[in-house]
C-alpha positions as CSV (number, residue, x, y, z in Angstrom):
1,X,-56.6,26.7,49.3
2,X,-58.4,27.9,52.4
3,X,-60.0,24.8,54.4
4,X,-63.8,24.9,54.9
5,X,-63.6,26.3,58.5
6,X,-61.7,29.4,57.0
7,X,-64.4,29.4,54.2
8,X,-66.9,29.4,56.6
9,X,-66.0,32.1,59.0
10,X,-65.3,34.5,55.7
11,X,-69.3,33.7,54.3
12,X,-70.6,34.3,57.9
13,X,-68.7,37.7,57.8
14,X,-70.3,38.6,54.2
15,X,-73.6,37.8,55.4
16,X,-73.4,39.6,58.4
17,X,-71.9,42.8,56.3
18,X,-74.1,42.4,53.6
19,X,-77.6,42.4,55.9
20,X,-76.3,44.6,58.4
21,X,-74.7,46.9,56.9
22,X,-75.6,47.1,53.0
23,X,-79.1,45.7,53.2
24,X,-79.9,49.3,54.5
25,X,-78.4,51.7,52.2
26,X,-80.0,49.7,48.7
27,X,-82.7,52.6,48.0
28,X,-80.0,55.2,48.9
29,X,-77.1,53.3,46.2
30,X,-80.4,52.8,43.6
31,X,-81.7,57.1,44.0
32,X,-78.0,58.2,44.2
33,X,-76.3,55.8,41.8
34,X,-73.4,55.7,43.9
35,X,-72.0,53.3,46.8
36,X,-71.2,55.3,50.0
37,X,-67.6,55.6,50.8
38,X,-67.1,53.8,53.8
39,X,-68.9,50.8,51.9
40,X,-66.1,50.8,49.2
41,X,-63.7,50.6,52.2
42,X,-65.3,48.2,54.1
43,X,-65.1,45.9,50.9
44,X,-61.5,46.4,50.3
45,X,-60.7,45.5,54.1
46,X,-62.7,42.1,53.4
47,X,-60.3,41.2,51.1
48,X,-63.7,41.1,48.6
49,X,-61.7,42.4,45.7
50,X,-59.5,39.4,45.3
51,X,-61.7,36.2,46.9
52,X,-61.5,34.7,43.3
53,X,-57.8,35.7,43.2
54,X,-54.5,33.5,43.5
55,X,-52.8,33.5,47.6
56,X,-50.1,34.0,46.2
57,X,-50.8,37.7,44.2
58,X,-53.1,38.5,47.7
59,X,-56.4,37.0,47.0
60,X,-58.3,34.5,48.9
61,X,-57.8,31.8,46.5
62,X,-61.4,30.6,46.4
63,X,-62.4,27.5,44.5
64,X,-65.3,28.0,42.2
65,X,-67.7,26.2,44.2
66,X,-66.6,28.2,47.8
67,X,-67.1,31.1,45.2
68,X,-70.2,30.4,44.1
69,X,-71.4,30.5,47.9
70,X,-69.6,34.0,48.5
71,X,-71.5,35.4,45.8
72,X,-74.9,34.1,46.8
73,X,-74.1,35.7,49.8
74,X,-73.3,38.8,47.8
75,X,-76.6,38.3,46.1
76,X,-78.7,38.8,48.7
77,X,-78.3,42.7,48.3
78,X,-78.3,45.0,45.6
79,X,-76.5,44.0,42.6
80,X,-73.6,47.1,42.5
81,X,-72.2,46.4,45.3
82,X,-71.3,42.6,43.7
83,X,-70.4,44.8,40.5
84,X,-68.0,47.0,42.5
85,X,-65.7,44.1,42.8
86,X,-66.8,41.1,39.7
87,X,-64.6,42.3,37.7
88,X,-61.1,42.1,39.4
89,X,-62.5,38.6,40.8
90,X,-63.8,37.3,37.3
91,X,-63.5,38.2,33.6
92,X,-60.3,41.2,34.0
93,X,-58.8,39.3,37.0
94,X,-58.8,36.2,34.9
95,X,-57.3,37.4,32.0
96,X,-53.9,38.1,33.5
97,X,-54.9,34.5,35.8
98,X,-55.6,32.5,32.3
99,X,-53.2,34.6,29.8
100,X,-51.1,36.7,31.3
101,X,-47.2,36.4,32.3
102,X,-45.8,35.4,35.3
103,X,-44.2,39.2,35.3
104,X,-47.8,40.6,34.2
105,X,-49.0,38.8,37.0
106,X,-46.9,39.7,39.6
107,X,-47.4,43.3,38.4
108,X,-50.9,43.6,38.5
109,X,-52.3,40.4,40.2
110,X,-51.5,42.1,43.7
111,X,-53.0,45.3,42.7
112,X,-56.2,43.7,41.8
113,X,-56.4,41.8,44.5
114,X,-56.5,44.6,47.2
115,X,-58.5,47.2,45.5
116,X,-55.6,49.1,44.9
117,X,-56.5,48.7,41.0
118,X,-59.6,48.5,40.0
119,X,-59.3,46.3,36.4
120,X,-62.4,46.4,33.3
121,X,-62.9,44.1,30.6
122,X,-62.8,45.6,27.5
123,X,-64.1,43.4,24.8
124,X,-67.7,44.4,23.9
125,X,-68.4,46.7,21.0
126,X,-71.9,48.3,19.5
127,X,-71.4,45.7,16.8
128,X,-69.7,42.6,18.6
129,X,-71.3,41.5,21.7
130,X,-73.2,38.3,21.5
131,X,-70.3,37.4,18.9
132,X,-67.3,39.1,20.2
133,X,-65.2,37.1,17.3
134,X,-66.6,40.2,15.1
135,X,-64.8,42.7,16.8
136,X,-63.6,45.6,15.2
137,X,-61.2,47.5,17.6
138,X,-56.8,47.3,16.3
139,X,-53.7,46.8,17.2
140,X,-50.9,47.9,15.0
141,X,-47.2,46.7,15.6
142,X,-45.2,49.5,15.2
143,X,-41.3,49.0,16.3
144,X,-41.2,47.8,20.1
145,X,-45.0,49.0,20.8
146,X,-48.4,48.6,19.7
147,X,-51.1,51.1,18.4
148,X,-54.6,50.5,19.3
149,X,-58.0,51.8,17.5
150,X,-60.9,51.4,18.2
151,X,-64.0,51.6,21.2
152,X,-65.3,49.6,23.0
153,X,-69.6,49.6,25.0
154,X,-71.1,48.7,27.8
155,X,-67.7,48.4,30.0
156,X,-68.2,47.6,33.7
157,X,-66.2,50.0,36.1
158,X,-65.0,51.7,33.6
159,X,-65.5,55.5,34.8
160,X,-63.5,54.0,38.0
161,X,-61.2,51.7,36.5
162,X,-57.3,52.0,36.5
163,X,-56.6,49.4,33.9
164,X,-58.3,48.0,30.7
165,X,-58.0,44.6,29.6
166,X,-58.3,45.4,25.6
167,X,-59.3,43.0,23.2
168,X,-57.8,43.8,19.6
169,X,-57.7,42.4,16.4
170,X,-53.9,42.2,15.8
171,X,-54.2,39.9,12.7
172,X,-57.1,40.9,10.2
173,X,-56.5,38.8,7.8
174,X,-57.0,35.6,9.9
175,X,-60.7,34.2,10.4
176,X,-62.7,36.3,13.1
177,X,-61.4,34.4,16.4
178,X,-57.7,33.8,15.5
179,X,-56.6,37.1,15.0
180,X,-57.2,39.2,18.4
181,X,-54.9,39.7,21.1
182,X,-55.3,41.2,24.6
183,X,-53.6,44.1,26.2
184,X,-52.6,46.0,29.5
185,X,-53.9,49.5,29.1
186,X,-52.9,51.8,31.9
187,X,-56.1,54.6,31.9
188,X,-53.5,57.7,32.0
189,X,-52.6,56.5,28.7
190,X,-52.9,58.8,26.2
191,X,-56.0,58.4,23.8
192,X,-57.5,56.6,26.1
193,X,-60.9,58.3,27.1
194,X,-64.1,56.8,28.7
195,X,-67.3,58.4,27.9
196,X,-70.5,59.2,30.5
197,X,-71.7,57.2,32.2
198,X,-74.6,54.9,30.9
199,X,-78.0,55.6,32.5
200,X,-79.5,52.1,32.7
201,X,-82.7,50.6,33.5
202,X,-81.6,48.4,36.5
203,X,-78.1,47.7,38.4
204,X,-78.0,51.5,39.6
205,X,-74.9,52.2,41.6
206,X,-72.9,49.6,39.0
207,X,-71.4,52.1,36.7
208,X,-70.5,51.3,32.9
209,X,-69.8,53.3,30.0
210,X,-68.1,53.6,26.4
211,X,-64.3,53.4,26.5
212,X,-62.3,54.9,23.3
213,X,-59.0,54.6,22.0
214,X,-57.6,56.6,19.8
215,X,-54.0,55.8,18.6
216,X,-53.4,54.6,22.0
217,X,-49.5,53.6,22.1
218,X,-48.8,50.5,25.0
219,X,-45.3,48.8,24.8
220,X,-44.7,45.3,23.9
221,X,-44.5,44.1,27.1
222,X,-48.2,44.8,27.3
223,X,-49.2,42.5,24.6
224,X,-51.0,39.9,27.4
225,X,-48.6,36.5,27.8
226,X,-46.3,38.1,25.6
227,X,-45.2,36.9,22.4
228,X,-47.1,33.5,23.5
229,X,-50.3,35.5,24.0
230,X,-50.5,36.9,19.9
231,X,-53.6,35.8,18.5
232,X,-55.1,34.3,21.7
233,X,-56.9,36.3,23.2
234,X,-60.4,34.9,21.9
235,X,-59.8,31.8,23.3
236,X,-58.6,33.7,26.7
237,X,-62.1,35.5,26.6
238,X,-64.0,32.2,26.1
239,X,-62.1,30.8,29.5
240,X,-62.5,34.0,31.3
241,X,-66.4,33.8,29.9
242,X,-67.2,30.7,31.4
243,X,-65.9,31.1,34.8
244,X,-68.0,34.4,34.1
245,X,-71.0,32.6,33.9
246,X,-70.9,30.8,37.2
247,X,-70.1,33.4,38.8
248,X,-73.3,35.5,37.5
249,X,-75.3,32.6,37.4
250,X,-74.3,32.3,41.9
251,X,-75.5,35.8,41.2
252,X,-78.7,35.3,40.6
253,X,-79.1,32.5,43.2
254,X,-78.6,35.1,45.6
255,X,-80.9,37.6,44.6
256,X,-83.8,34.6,43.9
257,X,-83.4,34.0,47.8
258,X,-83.9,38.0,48.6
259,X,-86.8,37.9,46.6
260,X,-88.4,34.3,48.1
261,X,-87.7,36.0,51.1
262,X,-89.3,39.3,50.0
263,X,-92.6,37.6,48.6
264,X,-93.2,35.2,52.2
265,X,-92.4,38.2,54.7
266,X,-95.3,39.9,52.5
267,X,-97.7,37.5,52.2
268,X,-97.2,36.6,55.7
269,X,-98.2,40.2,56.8
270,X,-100.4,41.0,54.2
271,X,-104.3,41.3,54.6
272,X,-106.8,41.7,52.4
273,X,-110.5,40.2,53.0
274,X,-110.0,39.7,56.5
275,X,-106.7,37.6,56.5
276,X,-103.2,37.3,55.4
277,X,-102.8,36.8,52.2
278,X,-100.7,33.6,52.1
279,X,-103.3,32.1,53.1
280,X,-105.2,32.1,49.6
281,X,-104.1,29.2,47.5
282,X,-103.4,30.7,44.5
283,X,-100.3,33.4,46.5
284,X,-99.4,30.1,47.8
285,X,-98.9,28.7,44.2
286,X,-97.0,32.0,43.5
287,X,-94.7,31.0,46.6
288,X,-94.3,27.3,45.8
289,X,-93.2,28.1,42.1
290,X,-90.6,30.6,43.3
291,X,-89.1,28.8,46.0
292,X,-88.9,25.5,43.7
293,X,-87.1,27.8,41.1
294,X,-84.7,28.9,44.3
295,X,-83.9,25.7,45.3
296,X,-83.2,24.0,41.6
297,X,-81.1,27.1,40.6
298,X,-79.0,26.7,43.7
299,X,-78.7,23.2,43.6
300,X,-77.8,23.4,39.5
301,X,-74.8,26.0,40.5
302,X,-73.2,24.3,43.2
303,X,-72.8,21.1,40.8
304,X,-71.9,22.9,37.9
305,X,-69.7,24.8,40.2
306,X,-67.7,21.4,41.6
307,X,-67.4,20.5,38.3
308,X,-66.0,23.1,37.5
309,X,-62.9,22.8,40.3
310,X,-62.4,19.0,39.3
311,X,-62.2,19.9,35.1
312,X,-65.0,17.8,34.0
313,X,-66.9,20.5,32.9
314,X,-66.2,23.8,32.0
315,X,-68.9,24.5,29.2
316,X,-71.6,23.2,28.8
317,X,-71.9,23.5,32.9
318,X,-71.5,27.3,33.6
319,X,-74.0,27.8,30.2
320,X,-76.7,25.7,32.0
321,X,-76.1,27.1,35.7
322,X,-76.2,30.8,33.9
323,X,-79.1,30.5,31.5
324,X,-81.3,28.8,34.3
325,X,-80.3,30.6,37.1
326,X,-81.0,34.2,35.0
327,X,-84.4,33.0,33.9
328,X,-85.3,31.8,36.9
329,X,-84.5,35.4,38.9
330,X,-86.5,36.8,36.5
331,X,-89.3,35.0,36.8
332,X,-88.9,34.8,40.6
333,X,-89.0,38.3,40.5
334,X,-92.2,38.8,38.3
335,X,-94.0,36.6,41.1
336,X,-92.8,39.0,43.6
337,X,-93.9,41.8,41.9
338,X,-97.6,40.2,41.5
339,X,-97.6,39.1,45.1
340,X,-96.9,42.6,46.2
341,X,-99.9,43.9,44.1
342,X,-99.7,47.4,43.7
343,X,-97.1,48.0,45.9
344,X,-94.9,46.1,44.0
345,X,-95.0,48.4,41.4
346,X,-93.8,51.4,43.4
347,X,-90.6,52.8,43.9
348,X,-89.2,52.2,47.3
349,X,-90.4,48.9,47.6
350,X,-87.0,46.4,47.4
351,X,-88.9,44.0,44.6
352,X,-89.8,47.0,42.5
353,X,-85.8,47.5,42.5
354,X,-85.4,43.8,41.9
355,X,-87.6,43.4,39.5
356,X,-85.3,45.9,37.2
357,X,-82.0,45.0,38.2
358,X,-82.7,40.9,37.4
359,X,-83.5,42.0,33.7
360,X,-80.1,42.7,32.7
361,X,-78.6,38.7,34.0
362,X,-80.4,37.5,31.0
363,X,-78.2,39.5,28.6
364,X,-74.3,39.9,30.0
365,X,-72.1,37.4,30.1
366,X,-73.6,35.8,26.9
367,X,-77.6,36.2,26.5
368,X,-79.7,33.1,27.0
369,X,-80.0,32.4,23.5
370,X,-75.9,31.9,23.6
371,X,-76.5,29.9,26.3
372,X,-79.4,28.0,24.6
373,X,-76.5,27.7,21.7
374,X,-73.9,26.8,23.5
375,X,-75.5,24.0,25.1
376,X,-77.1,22.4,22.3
377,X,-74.1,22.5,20.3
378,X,-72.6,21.0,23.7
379,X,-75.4,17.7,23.6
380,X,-74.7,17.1,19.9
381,X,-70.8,17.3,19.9
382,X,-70.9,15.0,23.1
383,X,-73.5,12.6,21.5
């Protein structure tokens, strides 16, 4: 694990790349719906696609809570450019971290960690996503390989992606989350097609889309930790989730602190009736409320997040950090909006592009009313 001097000198280096150099081009990735090139590049020579990853396969080996603080960093910009690289770092990466083999991971850990494979999670479909238990895709043993059916929605990076973590139910007859299983699919293989991309309301530059597979034949060997690895590949989401959730729930710390920012530069500048506008009390109780929001959400993610690293909490934590940290961008954002006035509502203006991408943190990686779920079942169990 990298000391906190190392630690240090990699989050100065984000923040400098991220405000210098991203900061920028954010109306450019939002009209376009693309990240330029040499931005792609520039994140691979960071080492940003593997700062969640083990040393050992090539990542940076980042603890959750040293995590947590890259991706604030990360959140200071748009959200695609943290999109470009959260799934190798979180739920795909640790799929083959939490399931996989130690020949699976020496495979594809590397690969993932330096860009050279860009890795999608594969488990939401159009009628299992809040309850991914319900999922409908197959796998059929059939002699030494498997046969999967199925598709699969909403899929991060997968127009990009070079390999797809499948979720599959490989036992039907067992009860919704005992019988799936996970699996390596290469995206040459055949029957494997991804659809267009998604036009979304927000994230623009963050490409998902509909992945299908249609008698797509893998070996055994792809069967994710092997033999050991049949039938667990619920329980490997649910770990992969909740590392998930921190990691989004950094997210949104990130952006809150863009948008403080946004909302004080403006009402610092800002004059109506012969003065700024911060100076009226009732902006200044817009400001107060957003900036207490900023500072609890950070403050609730860096615990959760140490937590985390020591194994004391790895539920009910990362459910609270992610359902307050979401709402709380949201609502940050809606203050920003109003304290912008008109302006606020116009394309161009960075809270205006804000405003839509915080929308969709409510929703992925388990909507707030999981969360809500999860951590009241949490309180009662632990009563």
């Amino acid at each position: 694990m990298l000391d906190e001097g190392s630690v240090a000198e990699i989050l100065a280096t984000v923040r400098s790349f991220i405000r210098d150099d991203v900061v920028p081009l954010e109306a450019e990735i939002d009209e376009t719906d693309d990240i330029p090139a040499h931005l792609r590049k520039a994140v691979k020579e960071l080492g940003l696609y593997g700062f969640a990853l083990p040393e050992e396969h090539g990542g940076l080996g980042l603890s959750m809570y040293d995590e947590a603080r890259l991706v604030m960093e990360l959140g200071y910009t748009t959200p695609a450019l943290r999109s470009l690289v959260g799934t190798n770092n979180g739920i795909a990466g640790h799929t083959l971290m939490t399931g996989g083999t130690p020949e699976q991971q020496a495979e594809w850990l590397p690969k993932v960690a330096s860009g050279a494979a860009v890795a999608s999670f594969a488990l939401t479909e159009s009628e299992a996503g809040s309850d991914p238990s319900r999922l409908t895709t197959s796998a059929r043993q059939d002699g030494d390989d498997w046969v999967l059916n199925g598709a699969k929605r909403f899929i991060t990076n997968a127009p990009s992606a070079d390999v797809f973590m499948v979720y599959a139910r490989t036992d039907p007859a067992a009860e919704p989350a005992r019988g799936i299983s996970t699996f390596l699919v290469p995206r040459d293989s055949p029957g494997l097609t991804v659809g267009p991309r998604d036009h979304k309301m927000g994230q623009l530059g963050a490409w998902t889309a509909d992945v299908y597979l249609d008698d797509v034949r893998v070996p055994n060997s792809a069967l994710v930790g092997g033999d050991g690895g049949l039938h667990r590949g619920y329980l490997t989401a649910m770990q992969c989730l909740a590392h998930g959730r921190v990691h989004i729930a950094a997210l949104c710390v990130g952006m809150s602190e863009r948008l403080v920012d946004e909302t004080v530069d403006y009402a610092a500048t800002r004059e109506q009736g012969g003065q700024v506008i911060g100076e009226y009390q009732l902006i200044q109780g817009l400001i107060a409320d957003s900036v207490t929001d900023y500072r609890a959400a950070r403050s609730l993610v860096l615990d959760v997040a140490r937590e985390f690293d020591t194994g004391t909490d790895k539920r009910m934590g990362p459910a609270c950090a992610k359902y307050f940290a979401s709402e709380a961008v949201g609502r940050i954002a809606d203050r920003a909006v109003q304290v912008h006035g008109g302006s606020g509502y116009m394309r161009g203006i960075a809270v205006e592009r804000f405003y839509r991408d915080a929308r969709l943190f409510r929703i992925y990686e388990g909507t707030s009313q999981i969360q809500q779920v999860i951590i009241a079942k949490q309180a009662l169990r632990n009563r």
